[in-house]
N, C-alpha and C positions, 0 to 999 in steps of 0.2 A: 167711171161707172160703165160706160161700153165696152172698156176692155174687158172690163171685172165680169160683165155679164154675158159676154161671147165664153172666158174660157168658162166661166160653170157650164154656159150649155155644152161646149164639151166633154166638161169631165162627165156633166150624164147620159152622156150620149154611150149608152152598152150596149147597141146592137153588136153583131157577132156573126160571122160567115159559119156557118155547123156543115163539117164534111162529113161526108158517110165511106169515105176512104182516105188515108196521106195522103197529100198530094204530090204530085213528080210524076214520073212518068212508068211508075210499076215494074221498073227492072230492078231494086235491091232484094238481094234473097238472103234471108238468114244464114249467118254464118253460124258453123260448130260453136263457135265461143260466146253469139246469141245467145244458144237454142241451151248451153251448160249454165248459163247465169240463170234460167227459169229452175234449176233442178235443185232447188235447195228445201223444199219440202221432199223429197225423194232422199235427201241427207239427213235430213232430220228426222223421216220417219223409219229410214235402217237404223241409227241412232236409237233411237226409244224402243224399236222393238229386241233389238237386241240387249239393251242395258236398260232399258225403261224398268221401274218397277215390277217384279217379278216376268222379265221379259225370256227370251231366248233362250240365253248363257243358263240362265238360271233353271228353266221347265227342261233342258236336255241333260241338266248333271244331278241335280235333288232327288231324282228319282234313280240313280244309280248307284254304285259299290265304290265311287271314289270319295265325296263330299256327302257332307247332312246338314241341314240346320234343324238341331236339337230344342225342342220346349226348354226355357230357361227358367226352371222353377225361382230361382236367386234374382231374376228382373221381370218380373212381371209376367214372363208367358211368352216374352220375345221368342218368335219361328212357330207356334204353332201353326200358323197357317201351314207351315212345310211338311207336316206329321205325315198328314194322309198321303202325298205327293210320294213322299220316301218311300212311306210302306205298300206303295202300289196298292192304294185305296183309291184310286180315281173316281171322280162323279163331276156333276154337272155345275157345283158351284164353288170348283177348286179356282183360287183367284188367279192362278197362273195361266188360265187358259185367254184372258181375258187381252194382255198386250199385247202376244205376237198377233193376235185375229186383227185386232184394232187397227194399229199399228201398220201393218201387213197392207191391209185391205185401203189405208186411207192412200200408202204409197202409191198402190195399184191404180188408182183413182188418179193419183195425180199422174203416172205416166199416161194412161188411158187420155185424159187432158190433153196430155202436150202430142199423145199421137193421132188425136183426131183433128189438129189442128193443121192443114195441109200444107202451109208456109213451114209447117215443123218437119214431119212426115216426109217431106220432099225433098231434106236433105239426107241423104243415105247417112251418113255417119252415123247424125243425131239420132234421125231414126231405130238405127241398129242399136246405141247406146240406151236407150228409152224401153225398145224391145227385152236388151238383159238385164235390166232393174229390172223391170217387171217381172221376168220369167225367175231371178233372184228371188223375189218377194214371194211369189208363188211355190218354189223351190221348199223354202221354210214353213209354208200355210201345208203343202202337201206331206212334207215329213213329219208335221205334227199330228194334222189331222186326215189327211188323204181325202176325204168325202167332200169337197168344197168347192163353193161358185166359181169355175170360170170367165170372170169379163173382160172383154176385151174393147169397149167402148163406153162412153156416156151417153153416146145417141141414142135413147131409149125411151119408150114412154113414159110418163110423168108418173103413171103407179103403177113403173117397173119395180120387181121384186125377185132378186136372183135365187135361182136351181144350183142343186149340186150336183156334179156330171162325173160320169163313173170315172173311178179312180184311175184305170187303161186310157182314157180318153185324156186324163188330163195330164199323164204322165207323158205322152205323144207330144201335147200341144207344146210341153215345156222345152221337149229334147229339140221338137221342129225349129222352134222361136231361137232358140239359141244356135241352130247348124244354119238358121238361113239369116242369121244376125253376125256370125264370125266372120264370114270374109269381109264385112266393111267397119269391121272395130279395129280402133289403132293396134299396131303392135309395140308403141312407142310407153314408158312406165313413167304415168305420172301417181304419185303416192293419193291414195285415196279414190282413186276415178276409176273404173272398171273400165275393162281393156278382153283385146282378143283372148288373153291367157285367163282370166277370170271368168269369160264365157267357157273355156277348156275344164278349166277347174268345176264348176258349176254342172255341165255335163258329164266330168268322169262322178261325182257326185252320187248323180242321176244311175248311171249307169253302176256303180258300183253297190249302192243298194236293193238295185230292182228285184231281184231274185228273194231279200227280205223282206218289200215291201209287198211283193206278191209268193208268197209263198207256195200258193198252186201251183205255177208257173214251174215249180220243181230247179234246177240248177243248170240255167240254160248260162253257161260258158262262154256263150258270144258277146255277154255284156260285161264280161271282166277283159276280154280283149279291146273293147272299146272304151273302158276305162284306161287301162294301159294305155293306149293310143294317144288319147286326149291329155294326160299327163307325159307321156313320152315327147310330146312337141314341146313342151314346158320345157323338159331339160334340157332338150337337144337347142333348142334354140339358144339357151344361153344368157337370158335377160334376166335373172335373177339367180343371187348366188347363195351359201349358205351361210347363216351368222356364225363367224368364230365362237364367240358367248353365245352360250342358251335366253340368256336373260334379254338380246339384245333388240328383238322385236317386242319386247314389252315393257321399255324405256319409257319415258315421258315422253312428249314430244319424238318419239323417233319415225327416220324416216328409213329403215332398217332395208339391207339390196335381197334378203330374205323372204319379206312382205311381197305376196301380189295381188291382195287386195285388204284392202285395210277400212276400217269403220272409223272417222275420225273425231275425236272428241276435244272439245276444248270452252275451259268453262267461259272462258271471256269472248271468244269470238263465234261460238255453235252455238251458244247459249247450255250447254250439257258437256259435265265431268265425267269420270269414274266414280264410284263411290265405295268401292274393295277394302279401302280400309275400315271405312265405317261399317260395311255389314260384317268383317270379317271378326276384329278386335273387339276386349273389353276395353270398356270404360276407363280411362286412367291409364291406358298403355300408351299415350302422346310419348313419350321422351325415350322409347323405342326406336323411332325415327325420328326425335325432334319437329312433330307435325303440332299444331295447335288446334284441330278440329279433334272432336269427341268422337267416339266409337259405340255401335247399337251390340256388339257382343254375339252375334247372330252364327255365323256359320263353322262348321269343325271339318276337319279330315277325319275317313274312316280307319279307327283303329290298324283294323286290317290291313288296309292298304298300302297307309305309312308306313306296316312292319313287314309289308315285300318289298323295298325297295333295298338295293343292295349296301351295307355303309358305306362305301367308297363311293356312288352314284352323287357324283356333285351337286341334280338337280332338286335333289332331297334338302339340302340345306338352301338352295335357291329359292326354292317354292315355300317350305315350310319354315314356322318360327314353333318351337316348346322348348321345353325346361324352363328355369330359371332368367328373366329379363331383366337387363341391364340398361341404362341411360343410357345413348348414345352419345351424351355431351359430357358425362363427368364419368361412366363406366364404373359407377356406383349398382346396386341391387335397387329394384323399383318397387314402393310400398303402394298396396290400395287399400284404405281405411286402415293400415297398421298391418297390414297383411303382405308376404311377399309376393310378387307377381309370379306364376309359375304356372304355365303352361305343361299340363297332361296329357299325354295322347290320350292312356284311357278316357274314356267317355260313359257314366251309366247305363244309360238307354237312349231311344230318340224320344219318348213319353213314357211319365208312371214314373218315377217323377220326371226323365229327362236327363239335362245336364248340369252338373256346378258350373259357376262362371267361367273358371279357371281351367275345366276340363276339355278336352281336345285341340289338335295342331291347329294353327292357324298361317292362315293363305298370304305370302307376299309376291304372290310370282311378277304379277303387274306393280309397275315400281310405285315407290309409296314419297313421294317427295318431299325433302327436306323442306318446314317452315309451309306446306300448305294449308290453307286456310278455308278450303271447305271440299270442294271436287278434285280429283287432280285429273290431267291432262294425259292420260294413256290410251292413245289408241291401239285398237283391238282387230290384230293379224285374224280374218277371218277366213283368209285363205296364205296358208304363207310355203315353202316350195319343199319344206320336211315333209308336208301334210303329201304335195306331190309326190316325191318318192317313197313314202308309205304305201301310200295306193300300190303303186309300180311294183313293188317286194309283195304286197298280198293278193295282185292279181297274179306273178308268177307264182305263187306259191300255190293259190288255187289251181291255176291251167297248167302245172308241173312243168311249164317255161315257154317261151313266146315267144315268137319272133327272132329265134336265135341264141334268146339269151335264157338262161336258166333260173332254176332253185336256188342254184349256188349266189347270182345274181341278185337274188332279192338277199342271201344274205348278208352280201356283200354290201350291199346297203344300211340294212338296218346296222349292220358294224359300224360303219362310218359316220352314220349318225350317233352313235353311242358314244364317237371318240372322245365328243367333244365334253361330254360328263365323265370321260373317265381319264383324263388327263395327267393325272399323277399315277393312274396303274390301269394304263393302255392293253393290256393282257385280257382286262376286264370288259370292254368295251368287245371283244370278239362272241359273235354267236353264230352258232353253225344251223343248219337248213332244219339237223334234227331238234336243234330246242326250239326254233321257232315252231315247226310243227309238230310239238310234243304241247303236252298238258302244263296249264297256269300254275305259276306259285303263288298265287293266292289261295288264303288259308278262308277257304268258303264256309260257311255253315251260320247259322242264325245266333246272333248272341246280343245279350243285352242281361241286365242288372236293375232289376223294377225293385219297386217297393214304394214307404211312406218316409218324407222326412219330417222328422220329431222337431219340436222348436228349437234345439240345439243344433238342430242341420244335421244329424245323424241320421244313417237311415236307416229302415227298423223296416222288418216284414220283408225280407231280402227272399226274393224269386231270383238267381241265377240262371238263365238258360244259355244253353253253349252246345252247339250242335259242331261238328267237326264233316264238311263236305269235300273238302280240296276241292283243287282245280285239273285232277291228272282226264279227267274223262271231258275236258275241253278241246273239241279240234281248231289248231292254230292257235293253241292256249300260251303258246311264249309269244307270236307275235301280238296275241291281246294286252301281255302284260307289258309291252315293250308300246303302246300304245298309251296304252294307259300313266308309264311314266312320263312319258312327252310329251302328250297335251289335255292332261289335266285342269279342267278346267276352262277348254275349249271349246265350249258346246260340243263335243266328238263322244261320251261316251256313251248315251243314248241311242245315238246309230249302231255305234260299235256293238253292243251289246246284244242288241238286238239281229245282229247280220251275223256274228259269230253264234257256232251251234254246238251243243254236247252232241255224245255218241247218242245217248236215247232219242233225240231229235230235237228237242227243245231247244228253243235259241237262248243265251247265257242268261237274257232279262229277263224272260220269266224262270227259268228250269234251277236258277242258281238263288241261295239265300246269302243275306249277308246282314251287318250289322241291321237291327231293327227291321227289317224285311225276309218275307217267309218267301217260300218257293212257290212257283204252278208249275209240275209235272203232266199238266192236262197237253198232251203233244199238238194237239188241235186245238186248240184254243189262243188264237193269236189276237182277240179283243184288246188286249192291254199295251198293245205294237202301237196302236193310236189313242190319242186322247179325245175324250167326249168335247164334245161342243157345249162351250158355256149356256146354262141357262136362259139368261139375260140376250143373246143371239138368237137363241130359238123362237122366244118369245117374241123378238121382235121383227122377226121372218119366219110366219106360219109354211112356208116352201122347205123349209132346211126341215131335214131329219137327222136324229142324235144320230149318234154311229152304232154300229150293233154291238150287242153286248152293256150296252148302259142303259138305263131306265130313262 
């Protein structure tokens, strides 16, 4: 009984020593590979804002001349929401404005965390790593919206509520953060981690829209030699090479020597897939690829688009799936409800009524994996070293040659990227200075096919309209279109469009029509270069002003 009652009063015995520091002797300092284990909300929230729910990828291509997602009178209405997006209806409760803000801003947040933490802060690497997420995150908030809070700390009062700081001011803070963060990022290539060459990339970025993003500013040429520059270290150094296949940075799982910086997705260990198949395909196209998850039927290529590409152009068949579909396991004809599967490029309208199920190209560029079973696993090149030598060819093309090297230079590039889709007739893949700086072959002008469909699904009350604009009065109009085959689907052509100019002044996104979307020839009127500020933000920061031009 005395032993029995010594140890209980031990076992309740829970007093406790409470230190208000580790104990030791205060010499361990965070190491680099500490201060990376904290950064997996910074992975997860480039993750979502890019692929999240109408994130990134999606608000930079929906509203342009390559992609649409069409009202599907035939399921329910699937893509409305994308109508107004497409047709450059912008307002304040389009859902898309909603993940990259979110998303964005929580990132920021958690670098701000890890950088006001001075055990963090105090390692240079970390630090400089920390700095170009952030200035990353902001990169994307600014190209979206430009008018937005700068923070750069948590230390703030309790009913702090963030200002938006002119556009000049934050375009500065981004370019500084990222020149005085490169000299101490590695230069060593680990797949997915941002590195010196992704702070380069990120800055020619910067630099290479600036003139669009400020259009006052007039065409001040010092910032296409500073793009050059910052991708000119890219190549010249040598750490990244270019994929033999096109397809080969959009693998599953790849870890491609093309990628230099990459979004990484994975549905078992990120907690977050792709989901390309599903938004792209109908219902019932599984034994196309032999996948077992179902398809929402949602996005098309635009007519137009698909029918500039040249037929020999490899990455046509890479990217796209139409016609007639076939099982991939018995290469039988595949039936939906007794119907044959048969992908049309044509496409009705984007609304009034919209699209048949079966109407428009559909997207496989990002690989679609045998036997997947809900997400797949594609990460997403969001900087990869094509993207660098495109810069490099459109800045010598602007400053009529640089540094030595020429016109001829850029197109001696854009050639050699082309070889690789023109493989079977290499003749093809040459383009000289004057098609890149001659007028697009895209067949521009406004068209769609409205009406009512009748209970038979025919449609009755046929409005035809078909405008015929070309693309000859585009400057840089071959290398826009040589852009546009290559990274389709890249978040690229939103920028693109916008930075590239007709002769009357207009830049191509608003001045040009195309499928479902009408022109603005107002030369002045650059409102629609940015997107309003969600609602639901505004409301709940009386400090933020919408952007001009929105209600």
């Amino acid at each position: 009984m005395m032993i029995g009652s010594l140890a209980l009063t031990s076992c309740t015995d829970l007093d406790e020593t409470v230190y208000k520091q580790l104990p030791g002797d205060g010499s361990y300092e965070l190491t680099n590979d500490d201060v990376q284990a904290m950064y997996g909300t910074i992975y997860d929230r480039l993750r979502d804002m890019y692929n999240g729910w109408e994130g990134y990828q999606d608000i930079s291509e929906e509203c342009c001349d390559l992609i649409m997602t069409p009202f599907r009178y035939e399921t329910s209405g699937w893509g409305a929401q994308y109508v107004s997006l497409h047709k450059h209806e912008f307002h304040s409760t389009v859902n898309h404005l909603y993940r990259p803000w979110f998303s964005c801003y929580q990132g920021i947040t958690t670098c701000n965390q890890l950088l006001d933490n001075e055990d963090i802060s105090s390692n240079e690497t970390s630090k400089a790593e920390l700095r170009t997420y952030r200035a990353l995150f902001y990169y994307v908030l600014f190209d979206l919206f430009r008018n937005i809070p700068l923070e750069t700390t948590l230390k703030v009062p309790s009913d702090w509520l963030p200002t938006q700081e002119a556009p000049a001011k934050t375009f500065d803070w981004i370019v500084n953060e990222l020149n005085e963060s490169k000299p101490h990022l590695s230069k060593d290539v680990e797949f997915g981690q941002i590195n010196y060459y992704g702070a380069c990339m990120i800055l020619a970025k910067m630099y290479l829209n600036h003139n669009a993003w400020f259009p006052e500013s007039g065409d001040d040429m010092s910032y296409y030699k500073k793009a050059y520059d910052e991708v000119n270290e890219i190549i010249n150094d040598g750490k990244y090479t270019l994929a033999t296949d096109y397809l080969n940075p959009f693998r599953a799982d790849t870890q491609d020597a093309e990628v230099i910086f990459a979004l990484v997705y994975d549905k078992k260990y990120a907690g977050m897939g792709t989901n390309y198949y599903c938004k792209w395909f109908l219902s019932g196209s599984q034994d196309i690829f032999g996948v077992t998850l179902d398809a929402w039927n949602g996005s098309a290529g635009i007519p137009q688009f698909i029918n500039s590409y040249d037929p020999d152009d490899s990455r046509k068949t890479d990217c796209w799936v139409w016609g007639p579909q076939k099982s991939k396991k018995t290469g039988e004809q595949i039936y939906i409800n007794g119907k044959a599967l048969d992908y049309t490029i044509d496409v009705y309208a984007i609304e009034k009524p919209g699209a048949a199920s079966m109407q428009g190209a559909r997207l496989k560029k990002y690989e679609i994996v045998e036997g997947d079973v809900s997400v797949s696993n594609d990460d997403v090149p969001f900087f990869r070293l094509t993207d660098a030598y495109f810069i490099k060819a459109e800045c010598l093309l602007r400053l009529g040659g640089y540094n030595g090297e020429t016109e001829q230079t850029a197109a001696d590039i854009v050639t050699m990227i082309r070889q690789r889709a023109f493989k079977k007739n290499p003749e093809k893949a040459v383009r000289t200075v004057e098609q890149l700086k001659g007028g697009s072959c895209y067949d521009y002008g406004l068209r769609e096919i409205q009406g009512e469909v009748s209970e038979s699904g025919e449609l009755t009350n046929v409005v035809n309209t078909e405008t015929h604009e070309g693309g000859s009065d585009i400057i840089l109009g071959g290398l826009l279109d040589d852009l546009a085959w290559e990274f389709v689907y890249e978040h690229h052509r939103r920028q693109d469009l916008i930075r590239f100019k007709m002769t009357n002044g207009c830049n191509v996104f608003n001045g040009k029509s195309w499928f479902g979307k009408s022109a603005n020839l107002n030369v002045n009127d650059h409102h629609l270069d940015v997107f309003p500020i969600l609602k639901d933000f505004l409301n709940a920061n009386p400090n933020l002003k919408q952007n001009e031009g929105y209600n």
